[in-house]
MIDOSE-1310 file (N, C-alpha, C; in nm, 2 decimals, decimal comma, always signed):
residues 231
xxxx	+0,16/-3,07/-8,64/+0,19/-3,14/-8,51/+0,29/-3,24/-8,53; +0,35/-3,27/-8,43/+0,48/-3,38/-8,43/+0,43/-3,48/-8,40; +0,42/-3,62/-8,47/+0,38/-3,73/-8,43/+0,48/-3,85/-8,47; +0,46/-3,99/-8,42/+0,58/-4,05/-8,48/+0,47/-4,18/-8,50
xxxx	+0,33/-4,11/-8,56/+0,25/-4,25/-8,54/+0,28/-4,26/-8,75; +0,26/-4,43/-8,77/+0,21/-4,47/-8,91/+0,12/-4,55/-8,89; +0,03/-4,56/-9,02/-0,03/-4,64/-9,08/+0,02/-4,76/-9,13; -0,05/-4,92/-9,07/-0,04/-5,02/-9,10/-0,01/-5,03/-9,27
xxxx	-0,15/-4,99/-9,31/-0,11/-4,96/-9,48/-0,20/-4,92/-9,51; -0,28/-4,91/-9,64/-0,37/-4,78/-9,69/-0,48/-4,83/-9,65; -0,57/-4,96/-9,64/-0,71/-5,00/-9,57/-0,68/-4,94/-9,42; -0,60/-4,98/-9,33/-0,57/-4,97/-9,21/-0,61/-4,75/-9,22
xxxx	-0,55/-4,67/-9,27/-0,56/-4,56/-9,28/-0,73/-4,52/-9,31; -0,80/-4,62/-9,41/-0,92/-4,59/-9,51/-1,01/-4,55/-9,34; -0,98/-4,70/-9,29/-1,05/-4,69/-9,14/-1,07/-4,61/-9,08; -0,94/-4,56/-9,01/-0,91/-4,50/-8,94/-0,98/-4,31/-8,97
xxxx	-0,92/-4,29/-9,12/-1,01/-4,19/-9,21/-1,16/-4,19/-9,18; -1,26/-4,31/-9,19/-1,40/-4,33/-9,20/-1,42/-4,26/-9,04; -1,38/-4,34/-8,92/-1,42/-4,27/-8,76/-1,41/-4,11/-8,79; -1,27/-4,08/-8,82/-1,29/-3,91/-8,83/-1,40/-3,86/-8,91
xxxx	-1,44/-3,90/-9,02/-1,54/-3,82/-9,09/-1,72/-3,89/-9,03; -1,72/-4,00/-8,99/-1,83/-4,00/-8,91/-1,83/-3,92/-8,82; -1,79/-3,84/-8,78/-1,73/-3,75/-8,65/-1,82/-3,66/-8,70; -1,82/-3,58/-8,85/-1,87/-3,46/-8,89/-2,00/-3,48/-8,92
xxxx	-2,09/-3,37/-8,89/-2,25/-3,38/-8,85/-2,30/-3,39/-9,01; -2,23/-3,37/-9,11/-2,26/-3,40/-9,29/-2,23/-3,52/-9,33; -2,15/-3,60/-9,22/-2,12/-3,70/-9,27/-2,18/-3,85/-9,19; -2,21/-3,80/-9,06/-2,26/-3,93/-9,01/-2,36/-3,98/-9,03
xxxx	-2,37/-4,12/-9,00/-2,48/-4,20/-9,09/-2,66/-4,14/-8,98; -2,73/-4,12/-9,04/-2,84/-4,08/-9,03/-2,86/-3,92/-8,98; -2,74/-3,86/-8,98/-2,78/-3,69/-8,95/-2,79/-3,64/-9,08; -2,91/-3,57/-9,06/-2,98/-3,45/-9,15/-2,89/-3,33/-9,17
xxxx	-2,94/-3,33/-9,31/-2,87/-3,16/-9,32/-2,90/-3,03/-9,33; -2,88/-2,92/-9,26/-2,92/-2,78/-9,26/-2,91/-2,76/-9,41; -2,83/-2,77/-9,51/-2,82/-2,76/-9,62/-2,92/-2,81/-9,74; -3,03/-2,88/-9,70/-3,11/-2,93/-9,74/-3,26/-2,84/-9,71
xxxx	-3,37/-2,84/-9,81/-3,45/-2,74/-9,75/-3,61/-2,83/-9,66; -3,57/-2,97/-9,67/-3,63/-3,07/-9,59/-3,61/-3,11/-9,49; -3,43/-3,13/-9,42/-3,38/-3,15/-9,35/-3,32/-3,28/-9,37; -3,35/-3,33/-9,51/-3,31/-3,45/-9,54/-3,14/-3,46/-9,55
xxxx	-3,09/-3,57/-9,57/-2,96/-3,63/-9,59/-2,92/-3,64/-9,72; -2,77/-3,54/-9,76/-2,75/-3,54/-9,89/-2,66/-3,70/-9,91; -2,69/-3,73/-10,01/-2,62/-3,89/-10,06/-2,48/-3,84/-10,05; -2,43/-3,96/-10,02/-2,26/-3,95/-9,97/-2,18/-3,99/-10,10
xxxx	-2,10/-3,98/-10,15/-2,03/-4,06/-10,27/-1,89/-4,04/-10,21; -1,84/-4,16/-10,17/-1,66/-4,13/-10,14/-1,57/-4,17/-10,28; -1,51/-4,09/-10,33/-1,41/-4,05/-10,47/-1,27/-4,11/-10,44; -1,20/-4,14/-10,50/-1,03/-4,22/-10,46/-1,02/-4,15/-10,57
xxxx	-0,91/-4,10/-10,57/-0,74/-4,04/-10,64/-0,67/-4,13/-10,64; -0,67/-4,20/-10,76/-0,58/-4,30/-10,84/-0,43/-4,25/-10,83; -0,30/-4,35/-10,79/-0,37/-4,49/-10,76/-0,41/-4,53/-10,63; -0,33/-4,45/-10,50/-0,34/-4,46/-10,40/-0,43/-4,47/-10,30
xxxx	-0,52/-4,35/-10,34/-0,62/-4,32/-10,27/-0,73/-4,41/-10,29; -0,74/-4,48/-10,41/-0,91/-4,59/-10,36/-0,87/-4,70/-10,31; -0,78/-4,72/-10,26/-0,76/-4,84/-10,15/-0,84/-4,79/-10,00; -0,77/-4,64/-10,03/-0,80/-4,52/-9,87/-0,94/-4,53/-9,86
xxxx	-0,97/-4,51/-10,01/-1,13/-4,45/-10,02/-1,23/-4,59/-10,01; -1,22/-4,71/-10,06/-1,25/-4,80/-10,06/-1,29/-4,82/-9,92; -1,17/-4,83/-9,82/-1,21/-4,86/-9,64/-1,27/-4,75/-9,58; -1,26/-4,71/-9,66/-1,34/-4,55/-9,58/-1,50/-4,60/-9,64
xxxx	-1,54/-4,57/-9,76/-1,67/-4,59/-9,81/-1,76/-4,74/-9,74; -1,67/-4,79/-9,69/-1,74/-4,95/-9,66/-1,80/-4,93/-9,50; -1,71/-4,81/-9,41/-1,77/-4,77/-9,35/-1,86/-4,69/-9,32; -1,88/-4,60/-9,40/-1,94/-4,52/-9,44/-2,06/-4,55/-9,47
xxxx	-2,08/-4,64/-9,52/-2,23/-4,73/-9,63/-2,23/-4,63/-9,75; -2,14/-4,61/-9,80/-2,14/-4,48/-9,91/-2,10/-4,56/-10,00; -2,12/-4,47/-10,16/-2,07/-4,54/-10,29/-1,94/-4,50/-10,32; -1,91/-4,62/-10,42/-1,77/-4,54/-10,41/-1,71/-4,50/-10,56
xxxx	-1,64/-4,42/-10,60/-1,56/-4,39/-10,73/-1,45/-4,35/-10,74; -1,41/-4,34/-10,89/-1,25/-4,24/-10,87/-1,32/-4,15/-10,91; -1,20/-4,05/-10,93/-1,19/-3,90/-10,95/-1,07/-3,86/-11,03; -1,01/-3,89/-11,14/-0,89/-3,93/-11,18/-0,82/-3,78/-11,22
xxxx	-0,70/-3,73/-11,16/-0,61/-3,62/-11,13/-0,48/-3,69/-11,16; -0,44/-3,59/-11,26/-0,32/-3,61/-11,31/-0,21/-3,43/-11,32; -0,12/-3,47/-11,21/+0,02/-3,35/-11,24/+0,01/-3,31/-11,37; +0,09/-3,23/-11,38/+0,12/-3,17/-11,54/+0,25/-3,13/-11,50
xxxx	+0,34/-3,19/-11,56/+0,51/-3,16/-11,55/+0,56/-3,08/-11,61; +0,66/-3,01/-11,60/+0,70/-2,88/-11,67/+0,80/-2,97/-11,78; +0,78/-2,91/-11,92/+0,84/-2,94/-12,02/+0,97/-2,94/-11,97; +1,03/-3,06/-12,04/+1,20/-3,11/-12,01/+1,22/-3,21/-11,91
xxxx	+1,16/-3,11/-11,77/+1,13/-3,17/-11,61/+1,03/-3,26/-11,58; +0,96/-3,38/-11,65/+0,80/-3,43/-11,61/+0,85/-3,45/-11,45; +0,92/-3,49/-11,37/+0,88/-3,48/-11,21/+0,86/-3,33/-11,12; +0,87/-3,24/-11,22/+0,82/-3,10/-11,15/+0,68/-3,11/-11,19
xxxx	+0,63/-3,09/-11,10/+0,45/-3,05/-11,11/+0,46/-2,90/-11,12; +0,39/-2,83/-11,25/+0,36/-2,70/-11,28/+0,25/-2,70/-11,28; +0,14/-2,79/-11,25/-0,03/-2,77/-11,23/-0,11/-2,93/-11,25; -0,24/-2,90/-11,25/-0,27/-3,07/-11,23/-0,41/-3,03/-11,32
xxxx	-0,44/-3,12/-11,37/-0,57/-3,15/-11,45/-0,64/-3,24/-11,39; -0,80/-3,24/-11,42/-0,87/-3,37/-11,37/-0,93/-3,40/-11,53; -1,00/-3,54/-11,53/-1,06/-3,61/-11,65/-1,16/-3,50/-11,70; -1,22/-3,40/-11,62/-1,36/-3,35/-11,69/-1,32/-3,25/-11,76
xxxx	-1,13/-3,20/-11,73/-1,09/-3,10/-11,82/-1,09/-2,95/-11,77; -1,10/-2,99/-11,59/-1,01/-2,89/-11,51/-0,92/-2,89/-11,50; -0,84/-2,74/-11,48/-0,73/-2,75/-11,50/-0,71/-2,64/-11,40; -0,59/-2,68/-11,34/-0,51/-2,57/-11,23/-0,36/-2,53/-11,27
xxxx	-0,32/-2,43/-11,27/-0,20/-2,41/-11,30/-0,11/-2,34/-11,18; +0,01/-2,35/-11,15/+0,10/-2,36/-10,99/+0,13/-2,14/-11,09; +0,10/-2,07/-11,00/+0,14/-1,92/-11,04/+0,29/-1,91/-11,07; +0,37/-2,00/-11,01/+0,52/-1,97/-11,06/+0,55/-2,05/-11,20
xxxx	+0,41/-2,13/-11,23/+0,45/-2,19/-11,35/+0,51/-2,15/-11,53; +0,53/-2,01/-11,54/+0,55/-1,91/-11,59/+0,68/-1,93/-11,62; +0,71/-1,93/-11,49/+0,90/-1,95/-11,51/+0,96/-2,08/-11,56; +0,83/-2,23/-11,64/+0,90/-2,32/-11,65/+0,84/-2,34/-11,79
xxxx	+0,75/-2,27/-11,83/+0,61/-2,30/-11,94/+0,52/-2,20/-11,97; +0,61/-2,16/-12,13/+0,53/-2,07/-12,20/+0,31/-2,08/-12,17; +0,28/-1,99/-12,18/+0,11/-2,04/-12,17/+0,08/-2,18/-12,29; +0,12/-2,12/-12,42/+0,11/-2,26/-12,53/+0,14/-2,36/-12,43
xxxx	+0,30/-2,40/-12,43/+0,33/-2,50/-12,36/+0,29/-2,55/-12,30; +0,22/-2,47/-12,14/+0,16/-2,55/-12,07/+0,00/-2,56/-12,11; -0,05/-2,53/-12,21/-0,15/-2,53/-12,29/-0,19/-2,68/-12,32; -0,06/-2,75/-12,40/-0,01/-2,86/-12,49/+0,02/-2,97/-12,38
xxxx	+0,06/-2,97/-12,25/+0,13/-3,06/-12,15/-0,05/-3,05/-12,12; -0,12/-2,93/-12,06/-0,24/-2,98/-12,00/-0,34/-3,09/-12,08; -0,34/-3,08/-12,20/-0,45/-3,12/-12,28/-0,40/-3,28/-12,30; -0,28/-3,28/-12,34/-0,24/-3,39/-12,31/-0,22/-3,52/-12,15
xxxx	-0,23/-3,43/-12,07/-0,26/-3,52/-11,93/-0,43/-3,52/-11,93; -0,52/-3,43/-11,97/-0,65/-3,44/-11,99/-0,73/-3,58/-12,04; -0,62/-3,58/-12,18/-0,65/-3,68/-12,28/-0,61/-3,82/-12,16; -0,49/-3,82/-12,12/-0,47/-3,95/-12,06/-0,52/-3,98/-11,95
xxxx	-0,60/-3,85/-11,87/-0,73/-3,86/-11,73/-0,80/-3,97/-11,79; -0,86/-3,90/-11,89/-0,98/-3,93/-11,92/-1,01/-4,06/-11,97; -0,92/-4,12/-12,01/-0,86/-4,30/-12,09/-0,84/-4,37/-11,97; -0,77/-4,31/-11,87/-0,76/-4,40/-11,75/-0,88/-4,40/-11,70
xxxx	-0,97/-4,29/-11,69/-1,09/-4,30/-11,55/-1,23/-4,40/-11,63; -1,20/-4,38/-11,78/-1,27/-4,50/-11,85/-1,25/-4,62/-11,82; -1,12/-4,67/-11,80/-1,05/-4,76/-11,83/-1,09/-4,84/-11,69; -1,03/-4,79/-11,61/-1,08/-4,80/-11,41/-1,23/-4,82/-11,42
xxxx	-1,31/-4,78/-11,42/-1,44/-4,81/-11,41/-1,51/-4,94/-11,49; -1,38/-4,96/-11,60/-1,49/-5,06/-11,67/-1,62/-5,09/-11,75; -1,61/-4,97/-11,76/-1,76/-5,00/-11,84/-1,91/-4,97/-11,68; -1,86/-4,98/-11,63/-1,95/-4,90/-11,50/-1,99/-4,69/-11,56
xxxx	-2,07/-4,68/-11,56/-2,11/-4,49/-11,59/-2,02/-4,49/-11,42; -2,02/-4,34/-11,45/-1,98/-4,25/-11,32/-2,12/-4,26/-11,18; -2,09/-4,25/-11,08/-2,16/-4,24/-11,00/-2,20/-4,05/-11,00; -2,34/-4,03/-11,01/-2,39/-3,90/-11,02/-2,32/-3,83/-10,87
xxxx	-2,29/-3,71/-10,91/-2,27/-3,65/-10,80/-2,34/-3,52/-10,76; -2,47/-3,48/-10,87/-2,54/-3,37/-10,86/-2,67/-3,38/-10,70; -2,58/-3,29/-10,62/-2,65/-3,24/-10,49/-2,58/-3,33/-10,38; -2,53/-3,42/-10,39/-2,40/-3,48/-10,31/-2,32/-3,45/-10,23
xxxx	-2,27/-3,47/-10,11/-2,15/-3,52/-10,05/-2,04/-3,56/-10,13; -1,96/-3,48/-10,21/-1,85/-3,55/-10,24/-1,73/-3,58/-10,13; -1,69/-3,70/-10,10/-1,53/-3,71/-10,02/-1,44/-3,75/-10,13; -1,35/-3,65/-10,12/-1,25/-3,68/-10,20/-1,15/-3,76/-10,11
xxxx	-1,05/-3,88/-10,18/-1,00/-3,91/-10,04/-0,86/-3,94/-10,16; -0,73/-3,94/-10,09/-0,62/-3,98/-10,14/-0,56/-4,06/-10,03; -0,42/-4,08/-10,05/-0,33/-4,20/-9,92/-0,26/-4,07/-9,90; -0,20/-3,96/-9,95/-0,18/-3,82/-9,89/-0,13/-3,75/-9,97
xxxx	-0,10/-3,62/-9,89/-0,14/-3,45/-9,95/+0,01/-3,37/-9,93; +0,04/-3,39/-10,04/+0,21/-3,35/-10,00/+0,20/-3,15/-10,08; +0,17/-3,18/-10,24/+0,19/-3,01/-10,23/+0,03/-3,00/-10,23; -0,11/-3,04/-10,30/-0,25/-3,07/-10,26/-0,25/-3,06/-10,43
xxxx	-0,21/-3,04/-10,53/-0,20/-3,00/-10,67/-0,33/-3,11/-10,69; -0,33/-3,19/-10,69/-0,41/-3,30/-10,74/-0,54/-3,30/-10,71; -0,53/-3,28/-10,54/-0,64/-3,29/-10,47/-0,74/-3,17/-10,49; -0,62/-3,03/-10,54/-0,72/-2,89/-10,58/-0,80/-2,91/-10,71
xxxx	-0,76/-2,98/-10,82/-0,82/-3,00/-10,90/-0,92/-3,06/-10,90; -0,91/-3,16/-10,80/-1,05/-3,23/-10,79/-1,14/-3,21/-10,74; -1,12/-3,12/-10,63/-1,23/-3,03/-10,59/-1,28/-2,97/-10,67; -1,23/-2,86/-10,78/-1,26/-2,82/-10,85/-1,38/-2,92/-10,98
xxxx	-1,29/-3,04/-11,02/-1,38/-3,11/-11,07/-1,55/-3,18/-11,04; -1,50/-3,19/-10,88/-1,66/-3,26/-10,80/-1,77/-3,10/-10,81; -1,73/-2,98/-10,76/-1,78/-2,90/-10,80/-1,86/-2,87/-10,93; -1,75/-2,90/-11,03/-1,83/-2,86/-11,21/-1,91/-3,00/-11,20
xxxx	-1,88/-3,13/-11,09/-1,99/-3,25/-11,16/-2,15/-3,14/-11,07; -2,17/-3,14/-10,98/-2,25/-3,03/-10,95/-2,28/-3,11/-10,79; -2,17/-3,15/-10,74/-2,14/-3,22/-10,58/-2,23/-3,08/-10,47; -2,29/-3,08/-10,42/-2,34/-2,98/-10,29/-2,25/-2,93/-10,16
xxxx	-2,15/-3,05/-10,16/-2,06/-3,04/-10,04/-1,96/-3,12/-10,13; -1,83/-3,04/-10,07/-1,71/-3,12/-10,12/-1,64/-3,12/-9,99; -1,56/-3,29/-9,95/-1,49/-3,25/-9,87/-1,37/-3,31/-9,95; -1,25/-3,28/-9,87/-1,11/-3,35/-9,92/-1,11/-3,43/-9,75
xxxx	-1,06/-3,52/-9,75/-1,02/-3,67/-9,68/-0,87/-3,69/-9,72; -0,77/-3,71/-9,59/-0,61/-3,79/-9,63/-0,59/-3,82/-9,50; -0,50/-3,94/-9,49/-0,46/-4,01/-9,39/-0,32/-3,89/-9,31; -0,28/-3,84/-9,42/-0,18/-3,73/-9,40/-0,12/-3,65/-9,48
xxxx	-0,08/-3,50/-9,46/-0,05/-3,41/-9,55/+0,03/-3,32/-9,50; +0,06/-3,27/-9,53/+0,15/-3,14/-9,56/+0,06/-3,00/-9,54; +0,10/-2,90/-9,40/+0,06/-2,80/-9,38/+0,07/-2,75/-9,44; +0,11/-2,72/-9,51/+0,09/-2,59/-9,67/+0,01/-2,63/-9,73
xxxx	-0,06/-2,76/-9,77/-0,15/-2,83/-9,84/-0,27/-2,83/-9,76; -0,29/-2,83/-9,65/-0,41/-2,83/-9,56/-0,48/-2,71/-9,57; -0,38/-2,58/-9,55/-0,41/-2,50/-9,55/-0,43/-2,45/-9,67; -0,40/-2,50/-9,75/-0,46/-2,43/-9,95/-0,61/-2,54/-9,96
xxxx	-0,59/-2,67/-9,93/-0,71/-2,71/-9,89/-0,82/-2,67/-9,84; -0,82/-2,60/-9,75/-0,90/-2,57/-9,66/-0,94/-2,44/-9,76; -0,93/-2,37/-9,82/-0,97/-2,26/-9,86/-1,03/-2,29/-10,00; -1,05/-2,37/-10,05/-1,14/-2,44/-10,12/-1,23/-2,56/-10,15
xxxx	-1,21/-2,65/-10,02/-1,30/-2,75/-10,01/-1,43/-2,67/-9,88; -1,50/-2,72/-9,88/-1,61/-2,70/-9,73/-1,57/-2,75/-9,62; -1,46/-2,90/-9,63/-1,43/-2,93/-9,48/-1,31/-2,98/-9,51; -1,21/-3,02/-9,47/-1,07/-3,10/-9,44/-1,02/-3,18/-9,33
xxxx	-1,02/-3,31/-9,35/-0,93/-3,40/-9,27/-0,84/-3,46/-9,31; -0,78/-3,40/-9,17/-0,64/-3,48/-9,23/-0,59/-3,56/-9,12; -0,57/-3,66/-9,12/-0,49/-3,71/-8,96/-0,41/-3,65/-8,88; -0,32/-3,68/-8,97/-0,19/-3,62/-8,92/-0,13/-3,54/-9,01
xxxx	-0,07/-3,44/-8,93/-0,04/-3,29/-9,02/+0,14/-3,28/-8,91; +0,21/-3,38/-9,03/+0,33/-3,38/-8,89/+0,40/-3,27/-8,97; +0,50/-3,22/-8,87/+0,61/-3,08/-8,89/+0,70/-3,10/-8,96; +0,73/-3,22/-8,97/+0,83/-3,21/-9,10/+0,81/-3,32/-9,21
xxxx	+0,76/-3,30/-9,31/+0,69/-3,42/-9,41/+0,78/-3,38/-9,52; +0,82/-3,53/-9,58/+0,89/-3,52/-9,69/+0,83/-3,61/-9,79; +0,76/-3,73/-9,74/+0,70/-3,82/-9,85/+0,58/-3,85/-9,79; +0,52/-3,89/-9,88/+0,36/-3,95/-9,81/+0,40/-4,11/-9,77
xxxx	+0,47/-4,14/-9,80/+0,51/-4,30/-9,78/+0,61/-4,34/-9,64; +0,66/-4,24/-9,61/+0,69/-4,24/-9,48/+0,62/-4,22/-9,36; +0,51/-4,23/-9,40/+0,39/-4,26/-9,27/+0,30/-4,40/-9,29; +0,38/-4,47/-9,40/+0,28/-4,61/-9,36/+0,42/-4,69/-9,37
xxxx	+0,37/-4,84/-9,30/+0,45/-4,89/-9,23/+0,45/-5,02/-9,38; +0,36/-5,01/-9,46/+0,34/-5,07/-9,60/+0,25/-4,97/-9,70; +0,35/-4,98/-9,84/+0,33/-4,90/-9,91/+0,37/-4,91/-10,07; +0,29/-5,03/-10,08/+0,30/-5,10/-10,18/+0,26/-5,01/-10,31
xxxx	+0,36/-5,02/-10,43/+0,31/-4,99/-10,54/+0,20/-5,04/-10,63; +0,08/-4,98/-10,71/+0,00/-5,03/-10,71/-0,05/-5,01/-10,85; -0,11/-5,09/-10,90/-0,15/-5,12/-11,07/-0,26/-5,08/-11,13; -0,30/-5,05/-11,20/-0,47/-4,98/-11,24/-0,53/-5,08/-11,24
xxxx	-0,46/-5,21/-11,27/-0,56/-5,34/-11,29/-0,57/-5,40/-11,09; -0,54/-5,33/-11,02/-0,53/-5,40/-10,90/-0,66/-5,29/-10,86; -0,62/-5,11/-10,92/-0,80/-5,05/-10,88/-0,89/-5,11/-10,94; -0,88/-5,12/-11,05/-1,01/-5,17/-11,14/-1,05/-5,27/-11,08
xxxx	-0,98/-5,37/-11,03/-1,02/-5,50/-10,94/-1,10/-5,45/-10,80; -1,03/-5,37/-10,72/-1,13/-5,30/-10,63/-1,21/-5,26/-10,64; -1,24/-5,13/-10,72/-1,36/-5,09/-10,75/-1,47/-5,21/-10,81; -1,46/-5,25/-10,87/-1,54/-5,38/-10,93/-1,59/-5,45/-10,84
xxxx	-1,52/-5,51/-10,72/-1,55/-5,57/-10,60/-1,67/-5,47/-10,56; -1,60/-5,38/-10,50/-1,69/-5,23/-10,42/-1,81/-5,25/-10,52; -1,83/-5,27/-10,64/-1,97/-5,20/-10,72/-2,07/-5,26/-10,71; -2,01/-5,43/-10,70/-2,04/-5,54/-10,69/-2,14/-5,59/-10,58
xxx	-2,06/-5,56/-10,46/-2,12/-5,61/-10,29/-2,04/-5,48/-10,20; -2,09/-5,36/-10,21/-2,07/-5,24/-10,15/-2,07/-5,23/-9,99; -2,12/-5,36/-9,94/-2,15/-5,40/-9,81/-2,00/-5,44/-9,75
C-alpha cells in the first residue's frame, strides 16, 4: 500500500506495533486459546532482533504485560561480498540458506561463513542477556519483533529458531517491510504484522523520522531495565 506515514522512532513504532497485535484474539490480554486443551492462555514472550528490534520489542512487550528477550539472527555474507546476504543463521544453529546462494558460495564455503556467524550469534545473545538464562519458550506465544523487514532473511531464521526452542505459536511483528518479505513471512510464521507494507521500499530507515544507530551495550542496558521492572 502507498503511504507517506513514519515512525517518530523505534519506541513510538513498539507502541503503535503492541495496539495491532492486541487486536489478535492469541494475543490480547485475557483471551483464551482454542489451541489450548483447557481453554487457557498460552504465555506471551515478545523476542527483539538485535539491534533494532528490542527497542521495537521492548515498547511492544510493556504493553503487552509480556516478557521480553532477544532472539539473536545474524546474515551470512557471501565470501568476498560480506554486504550480500546469501542466508542467515540464528544462535541455536539454524540455518537458512537464500536458493541462488550457489552462484556466490561453494556448499563448504557457505558451510564455513555459516558456522562462523553461529559462533558470533551465540557470544552476542550471551553477551546481551548478561548473565540472565533465556526466557523458556516451550508452549508459548513467541512475537518475534524487529524495527523492519526488508528481504525477511533474518526474521525466517528466527522463526525457525522459536520453533526448534519448542514456541506453540510464532508470530513475526515489524513496524514495516517489504512485500516480498511479508509474503515469505506469512508462509512460515502463524500470523504477520506488519504496519505498513508501502510500494516502493528501499530502506527500513526511511520510515522513521529518528533512527539512531545503536550499541549492544545500549540493548543490554534495555533488556536489563525490562528484566528488572517489566511493568
Amino acid at each position: 500500500m502507498a503511504t507517506t506515514m513514519t515512525f517518530a522512532d523505534r519506541a513510538a513504532a513498539g507502541a503503535a506495533l503492541a495496539e495491532a497485535l492486541v487486536a489478535l484474539p492469541s494475543v490480547s490480554p485475557g483471551a483464551s486459546s482454542t489451541d489450548e486443551p483447557d481453554g487457557g492462555r498460552r504465555p506471551i514472550v515478545v523476542l527483539g532482533i538485535p539491534r533494532g528490534g528490542v527497542p521495537v520489542a521492548a515498547a511492544a512487550a510493556r504493553r503487552l504485560g509480556a516478557r521480553l528477550d532477544v532472539l539473536v539472527a545474524h546474515k551470512v555474507g557471501a565470501p568476498g561480498e560480506p554486504e550480500l546476504a546469501i542466508g542467515a543463521v540464528a544462535a541455536d544453529g539454524s540455518v537458512r540458506r537464500e536458493a541462488w546462494a550457489s552462484s556466490y558460495a561453494t556448499d563448504a564455503a557457505f558451510a564455513v561463513a555459516a558456522a562462523a556467524e553461529i559462533g558470533r550469534a551465540r557470544a552476542r545473545e550471551t553477551a546481551l542477556r548478561a548473565g540472565r538464562p533465556a526466557v523458556p519458550l516451550l508452549g508459548a506465544t513467541a512475537i518475534l519483533v524487529d524495527d523492519g523487514v526488508a528481504t525477511g532473511s533474518t526474521m525466517l531464521v528466527a522463526i525457525e529458531a522459536a520453533r526448534r526452542a519448542g514456541a506453540g505459536r510464532v508470530l513475526a511483528a515489524v513496524p514495516v517491510a517489504a512485500a516480498s518479505a511479508v509474503a515469505a513471512l506469512r508462509a512460515e510464521a502463524d500470523d504477520v504484522v506488519a504496519l505498513l507494507v508501502p510500494a516502493h521500499f528501499m530502506a527500513v530507515g526511511e520510515w522513521y523520522d529518528r533512527f539512531d544507530q545503536l550499541g549492544d551495550r545500549e540493548i543490554r542496558d534495555l533488556l536489563a531495565a525490562l528484566a528488572s521492572d517489566p511493568g
